[in-house]
C-alpha positions as CSV (number, residue, x, y, z in Angstrom):
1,X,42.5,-24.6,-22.5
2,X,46.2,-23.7,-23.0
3,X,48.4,-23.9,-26.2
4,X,51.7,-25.3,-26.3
5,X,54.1,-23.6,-28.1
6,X,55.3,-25.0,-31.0
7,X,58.7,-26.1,-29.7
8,X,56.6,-27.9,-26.8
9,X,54.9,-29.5,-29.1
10,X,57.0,-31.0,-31.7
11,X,59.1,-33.8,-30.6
12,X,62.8,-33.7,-32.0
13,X,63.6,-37.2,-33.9
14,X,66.3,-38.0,-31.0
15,X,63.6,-37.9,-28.9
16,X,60.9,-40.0,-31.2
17,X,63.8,-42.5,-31.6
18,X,64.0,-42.9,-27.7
19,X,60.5,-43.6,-27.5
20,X,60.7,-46.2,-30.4
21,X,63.2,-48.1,-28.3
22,X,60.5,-48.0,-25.1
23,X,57.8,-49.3,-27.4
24,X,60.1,-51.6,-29.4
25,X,62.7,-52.2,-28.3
26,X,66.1,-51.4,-28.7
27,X,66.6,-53.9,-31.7
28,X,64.9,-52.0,-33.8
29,X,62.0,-54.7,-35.1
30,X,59.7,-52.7,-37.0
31,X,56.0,-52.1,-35.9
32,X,52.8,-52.8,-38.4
33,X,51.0,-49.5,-38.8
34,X,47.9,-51.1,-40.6
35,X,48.6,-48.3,-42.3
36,X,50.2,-50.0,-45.9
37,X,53.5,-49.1,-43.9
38,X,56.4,-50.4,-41.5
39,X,57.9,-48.5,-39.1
40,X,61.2,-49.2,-37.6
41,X,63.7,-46.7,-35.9
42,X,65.5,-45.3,-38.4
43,X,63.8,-47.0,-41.6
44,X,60.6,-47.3,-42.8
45,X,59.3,-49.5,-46.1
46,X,56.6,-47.8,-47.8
47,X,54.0,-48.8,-50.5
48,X,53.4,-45.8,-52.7
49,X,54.5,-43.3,-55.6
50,X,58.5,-42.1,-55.8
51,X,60.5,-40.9,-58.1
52,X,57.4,-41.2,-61.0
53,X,57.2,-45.0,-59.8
54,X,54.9,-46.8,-57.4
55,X,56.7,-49.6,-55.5
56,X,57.9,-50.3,-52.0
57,X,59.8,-48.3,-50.9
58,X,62.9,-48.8,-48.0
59,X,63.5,-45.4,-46.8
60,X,66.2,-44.5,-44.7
61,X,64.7,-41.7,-42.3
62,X,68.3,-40.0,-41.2
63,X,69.3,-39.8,-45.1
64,X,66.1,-39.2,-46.8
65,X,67.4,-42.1,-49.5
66,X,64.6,-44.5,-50.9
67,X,65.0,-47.6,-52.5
68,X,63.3,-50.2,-54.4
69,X,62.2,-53.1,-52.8
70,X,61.2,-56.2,-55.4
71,X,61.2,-54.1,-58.3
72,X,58.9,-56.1,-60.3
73,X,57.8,-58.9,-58.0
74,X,56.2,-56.9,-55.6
75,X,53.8,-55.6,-58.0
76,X,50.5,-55.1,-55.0
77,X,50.4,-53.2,-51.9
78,X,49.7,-55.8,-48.7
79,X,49.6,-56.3,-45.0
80,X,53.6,-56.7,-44.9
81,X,55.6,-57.2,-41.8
82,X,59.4,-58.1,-41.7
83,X,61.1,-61.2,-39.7
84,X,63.7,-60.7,-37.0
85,X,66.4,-60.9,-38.8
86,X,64.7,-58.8,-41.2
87,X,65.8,-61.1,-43.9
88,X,61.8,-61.6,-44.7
89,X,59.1,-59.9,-46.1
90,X,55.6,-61.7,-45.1
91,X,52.7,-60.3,-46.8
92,X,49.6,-60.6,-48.8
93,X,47.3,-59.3,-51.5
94,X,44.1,-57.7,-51.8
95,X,41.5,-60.5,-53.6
96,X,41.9,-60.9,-57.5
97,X,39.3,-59.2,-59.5
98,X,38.6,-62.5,-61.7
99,X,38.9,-65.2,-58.7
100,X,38.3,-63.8,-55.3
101,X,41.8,-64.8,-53.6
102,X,44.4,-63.4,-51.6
103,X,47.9,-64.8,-52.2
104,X,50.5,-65.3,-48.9
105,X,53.9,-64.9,-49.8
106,X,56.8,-64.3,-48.1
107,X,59.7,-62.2,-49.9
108,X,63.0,-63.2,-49.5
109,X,65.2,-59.9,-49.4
110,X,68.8,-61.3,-49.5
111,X,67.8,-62.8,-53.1
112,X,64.7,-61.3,-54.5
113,X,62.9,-64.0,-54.7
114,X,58.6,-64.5,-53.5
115,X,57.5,-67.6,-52.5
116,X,53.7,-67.9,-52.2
117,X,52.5,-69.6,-49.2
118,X,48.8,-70.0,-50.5
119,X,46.1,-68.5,-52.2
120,X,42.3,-68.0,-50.2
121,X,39.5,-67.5,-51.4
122,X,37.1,-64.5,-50.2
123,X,33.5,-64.3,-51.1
124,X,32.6,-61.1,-53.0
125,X,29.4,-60.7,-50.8
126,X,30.9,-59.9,-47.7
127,X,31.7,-56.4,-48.8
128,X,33.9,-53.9,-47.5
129,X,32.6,-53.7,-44.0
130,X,32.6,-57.5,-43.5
131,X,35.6,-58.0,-45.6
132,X,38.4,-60.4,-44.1
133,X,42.5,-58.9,-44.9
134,X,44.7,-62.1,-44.1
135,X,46.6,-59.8,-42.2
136,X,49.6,-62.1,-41.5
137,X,51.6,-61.8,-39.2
138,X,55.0,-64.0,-37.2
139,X,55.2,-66.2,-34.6
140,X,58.2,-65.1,-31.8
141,X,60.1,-67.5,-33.4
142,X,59.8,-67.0,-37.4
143,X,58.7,-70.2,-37.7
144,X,54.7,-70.1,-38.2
145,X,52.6,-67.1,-40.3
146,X,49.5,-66.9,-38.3
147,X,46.4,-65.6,-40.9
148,X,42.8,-64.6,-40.9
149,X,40.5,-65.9,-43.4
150,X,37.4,-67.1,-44.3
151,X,38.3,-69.3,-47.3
152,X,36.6,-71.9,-45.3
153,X,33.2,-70.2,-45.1
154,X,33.4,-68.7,-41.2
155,X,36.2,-66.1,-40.6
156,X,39.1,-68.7,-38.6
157,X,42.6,-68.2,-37.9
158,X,45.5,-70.5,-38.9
159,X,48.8,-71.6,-38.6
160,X,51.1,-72.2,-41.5
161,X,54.7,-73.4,-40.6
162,X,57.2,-72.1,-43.1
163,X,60.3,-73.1,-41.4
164,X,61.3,-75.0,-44.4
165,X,61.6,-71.8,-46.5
166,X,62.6,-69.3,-43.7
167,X,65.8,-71.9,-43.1
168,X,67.0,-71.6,-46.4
């Protein structure tokens, strides 16, 4: 077996940016990481602890600068994914302690404003390795949030149009 050396192996962010357009494209859309983060080419948004304060985060990878993103409407980490025009934030929650559900919302980042979509129900007995995220996500278009749920007692997927909100 043979080592690289650690210049071989360590890729240069010129070079990781080059292989986010490949995989992306050169627009720059940002990628869900399933990981309670976006990446896009030069900006990631983050859920977690900065500056003493746990929030989303935008950060701006060539500068190092972080933001706030919602500052105190955002309040939960989620499945989050942006729109095209990246004017968007779709997302969700993890269940409620006293009722079981998952809100949808989308996050409107031009004025700060959430507007929930729906809340879902999820059955405390299906435990964690049954469990069912609503891990939304967009249609091409913007125009339809496709989830997973099982609010109806089998695990489905649906279709929710939110063109009236996204064409604000």
């Amino acid at each position: 077996m043979s080592m690289k050396s650690s210049d071989e192996a360590s890729l240069n962010i010129s070079e990781c940016r080059k292989k986010a357009d490949l995989l992306c494209g050169k627009t720059g859309y940002p990628v869900d990481t399933a990981m309670g983060g976006l990446w896009s080419i030069i900006r990631s948004i983050v859920w977690g602890p900065h500056d003493g304060a746990i929030h989303y985060h935008l950060y701006d990878d060539t500068t190092g600068r972080a933001r706030v993103i919602g500052p105190g409407i955002l309040t939960e980490n989620g499945h989050m994914t942006y729109s095209r025009d990246r004017r968007w934030i779709l997302s969700d929650t993890d269940p409620d302690a006293n009722t079981n559900e998952r809100i949808l919302f989308l996050f409107d980042t031009q004025t700060d404003t959430r507007h929930d979509l729906g809340s879902f129900y999820t059955p405390p007995d299906l435990g964690t390795h049954n469990r069912c995220d609503l891990h939304p996500r967009w249609s091409h278009d913007n125009t339809q949030v496709c989830i997973d749920t099982v609010h109806e007692g089998t695990r489905q997927m649906y279709l929710l149009d939110v063109t009236d909100i996204v064409s604000e």
